[in-house]
C-alpha positions in Angstrom: -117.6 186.5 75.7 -115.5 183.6 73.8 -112.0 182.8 75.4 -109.0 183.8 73.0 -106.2 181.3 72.5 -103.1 182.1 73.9 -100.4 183.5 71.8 -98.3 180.4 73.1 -100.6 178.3 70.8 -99.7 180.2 67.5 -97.4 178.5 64.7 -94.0 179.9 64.3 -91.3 180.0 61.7 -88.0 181.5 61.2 -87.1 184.3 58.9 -85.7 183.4 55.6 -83.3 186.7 56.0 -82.5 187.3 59.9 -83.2 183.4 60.8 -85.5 185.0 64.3 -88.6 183.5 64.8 -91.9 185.1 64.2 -95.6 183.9 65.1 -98.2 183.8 63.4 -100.4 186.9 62.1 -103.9 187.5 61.9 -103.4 189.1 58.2 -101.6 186.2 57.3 -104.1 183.5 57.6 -104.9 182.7 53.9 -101.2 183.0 53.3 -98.9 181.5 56.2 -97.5 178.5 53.9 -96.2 181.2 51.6 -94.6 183.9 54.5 -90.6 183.7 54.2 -90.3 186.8 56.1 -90.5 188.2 59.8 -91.2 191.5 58.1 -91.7 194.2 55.0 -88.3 195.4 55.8 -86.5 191.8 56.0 -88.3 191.1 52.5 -87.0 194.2 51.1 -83.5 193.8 52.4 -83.3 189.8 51.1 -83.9 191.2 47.7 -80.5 193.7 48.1 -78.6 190.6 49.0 -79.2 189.0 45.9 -77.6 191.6 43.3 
């Protein structure tokens, strides 16, 4: 069985909208340069701000 990296290892980044940090995500591996957001609901809030 092959060891798994441990989840210390993972890039982070902060949230465009809250400013917390949030790790890496298996489903967003072909996408991390373009992530801005910690989560759906932080994306859907940030667009609210705006208007």
């Amino acid at each position: 069985m092959a060891r798994q990296n441990p989840k210390t290892k993972l890039p982070t980044k902060s949230c465009v909208t809250c400013g917390r940090p949030f790790t890496w995500r298996r489903k967003w591996a072909r996408d991390w340069d373009n992530v801005r957001h910690c989560s759906e609901r932080c994306r859907r809030n940030r667009a609210s701000k705006r208007q």
